[in-house]
N, C-alpha and C positions, 0 to 999 in steps of 0.2 A: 611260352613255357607255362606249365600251369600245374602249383603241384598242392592247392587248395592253400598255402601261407603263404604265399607273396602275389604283391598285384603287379598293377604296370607301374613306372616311375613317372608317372603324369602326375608329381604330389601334389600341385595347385588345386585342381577342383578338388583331389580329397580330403585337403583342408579343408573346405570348403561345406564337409560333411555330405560326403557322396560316396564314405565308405561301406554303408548299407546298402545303396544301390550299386551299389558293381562287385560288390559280394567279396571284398578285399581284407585283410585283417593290418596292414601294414604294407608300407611300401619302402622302397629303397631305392637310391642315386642308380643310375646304368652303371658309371665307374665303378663301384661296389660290386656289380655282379658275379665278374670271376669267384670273389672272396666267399661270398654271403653262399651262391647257388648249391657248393658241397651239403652245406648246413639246411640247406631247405629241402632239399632229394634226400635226407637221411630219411629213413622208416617210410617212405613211401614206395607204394607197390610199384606202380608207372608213371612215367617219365611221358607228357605228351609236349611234342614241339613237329613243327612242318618240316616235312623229308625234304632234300633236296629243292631247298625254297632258297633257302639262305647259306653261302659260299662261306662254310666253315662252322658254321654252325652244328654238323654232325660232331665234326670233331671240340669243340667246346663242351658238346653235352658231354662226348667221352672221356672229356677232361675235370669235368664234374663228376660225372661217377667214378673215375680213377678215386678223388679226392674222397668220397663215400666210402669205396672199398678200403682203401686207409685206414678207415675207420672201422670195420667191422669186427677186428680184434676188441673193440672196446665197448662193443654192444651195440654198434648203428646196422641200421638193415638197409642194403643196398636197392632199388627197385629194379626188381624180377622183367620189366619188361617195360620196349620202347614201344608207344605207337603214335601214328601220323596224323596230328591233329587237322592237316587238311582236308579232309574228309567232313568233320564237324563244321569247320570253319565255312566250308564251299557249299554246305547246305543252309547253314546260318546266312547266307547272301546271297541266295536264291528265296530264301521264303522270309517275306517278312510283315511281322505286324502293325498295327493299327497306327503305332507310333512312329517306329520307322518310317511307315508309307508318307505321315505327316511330315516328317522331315523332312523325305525326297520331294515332295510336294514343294513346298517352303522352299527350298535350296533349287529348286528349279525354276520359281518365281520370283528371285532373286538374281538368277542368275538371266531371266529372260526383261527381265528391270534393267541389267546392268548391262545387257546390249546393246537395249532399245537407248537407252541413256545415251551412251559411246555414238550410237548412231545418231542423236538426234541432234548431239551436243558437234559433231563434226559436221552436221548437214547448216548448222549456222554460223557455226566457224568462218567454214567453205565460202558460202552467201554474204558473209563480210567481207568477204577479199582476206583472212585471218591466215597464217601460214599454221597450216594441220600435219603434227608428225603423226609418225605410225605411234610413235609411242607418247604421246598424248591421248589418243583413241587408250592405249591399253590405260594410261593412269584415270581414263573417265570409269573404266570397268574397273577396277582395283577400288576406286571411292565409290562405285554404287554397290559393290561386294561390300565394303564395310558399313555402309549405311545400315543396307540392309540387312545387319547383324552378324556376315560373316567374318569370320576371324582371316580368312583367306577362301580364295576359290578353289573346289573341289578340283579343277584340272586348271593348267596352266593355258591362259589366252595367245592363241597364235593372231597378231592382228598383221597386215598384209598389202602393200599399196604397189601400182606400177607395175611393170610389165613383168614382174619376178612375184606377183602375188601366190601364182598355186604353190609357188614356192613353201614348202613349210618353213620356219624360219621365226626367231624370237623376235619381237618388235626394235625397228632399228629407227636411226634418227631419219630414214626415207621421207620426203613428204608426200603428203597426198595432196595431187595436181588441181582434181576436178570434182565437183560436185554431183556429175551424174550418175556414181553409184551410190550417193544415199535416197 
C-alpha cells in the first residue's frame, strides 16, 4: 500500500535512521492499520496495492475508502482511482541495480558457505562413527546463515536422508546411516 505518508511497520531499522533511505515519513504498528489507513487515503488521488495477490485484501482497501467517503461531507477527498501495484513491483524484481546485484552476490556466498559447512561438518561426523541427524545437518546451515550475517535464509532448507530422501520433507530426527554421499 503506498499512499506517499506511511511506510512499512519494520520500525526497528527506521529507528535506526533509515528513514531517508526508504523514503518514509513515519510509520505505524500493523494492528493500527485498519484504524490509521482511512486517515492516510484522505486527499489522495490513488490508491496502489497488488490485485488479487492477497485474500481479502480488495475488500480492506474498500473498507478504507468506505471510511474516506465518511468523510467527504467534511472536506476529505476520496482517491478517484485504484491501480495494481504489481506491475511496478514485478519489474522492480526483474531489473536490478549495482547494489542489489551485490547483495544477491553476498547472499549466495553465504548461502554456498553454509552448505559446504553442513556438508563438511557431516562428512566428519560420519568418519567418527558420530550419530548424524537430518536435523543437525540443517542447524550447521542455520549457524553458517547467521555467521555469515544473515538474519535468516532466503528460502527454507529441505535436508534429506535414507531411502525417502527425494522426498520433500522438513528436516526430521531421521539419521544419516553412511558417509558415502558426502
Amino acid at each position: 500500500m503506498s499512499t506517499g505518508k506511511a511506510g512499512p511497520s519494520c520500525a526497528r531499522p527506521l529507528r535506526r535512521g533509515a528513514y531517508g533511505t526508504l523514503g518514509v515519513a513515519e510509520t505505524f504498528s500493523s494492528a493500527d492499520l485498519d484504524s490509521r489507513m482511512p486517515r492516510l487515503l484522505e486527499n489522495e488521488g490513488t490508491v496502489w496495492f497488488p490485485f488479487a495477490i492477497h485474500k481479502g485484501l480488495e475488500s480492506r482497501v474498500d473498507g478504507w475508502l468506505s471510511g474516506v467517503r465518511a468523510r467527504v461531507r467534511y472536506g476529505a477527498l476520496c482517491p478517484a482511482s485504484q491501480r495494481d501495484l504489481c506491475g511496478i513491483v514485478d519489474e522492480m524484481r526483474l531489473v536490478k541495480d549495482a547494489h542489489e546485484q551485490d547483495t544477491m552476490r553476498r547472499v549466495a556466498q553465504i548461502s554456498a558457505e553454509a552448505h559446504i559447512r553442513a556438508m563438511r561438518t557431516s562428512a566428519r561426523m560420519l568418519r567418527e562413527g558420530r550419530d548424524v541427524r537430518e536435523y543437525h545437518l540443517d542447524a550447521e546451515l542455520l549457524h553458517a546463515f547467521r555467521q555469515g550475517g544473515s538474519q535468516y535464509p532466503a528460502y527454507g532448507s529441505i535436508v534429506a536422508a535414507g531411502a525417502t530422501a527425494c522426498c520433500t520433507t522438513a528436516p526430521t530426527p531421521r539419521r544419516c546411516a553412511t558417509a558415502s554421499w558426502c
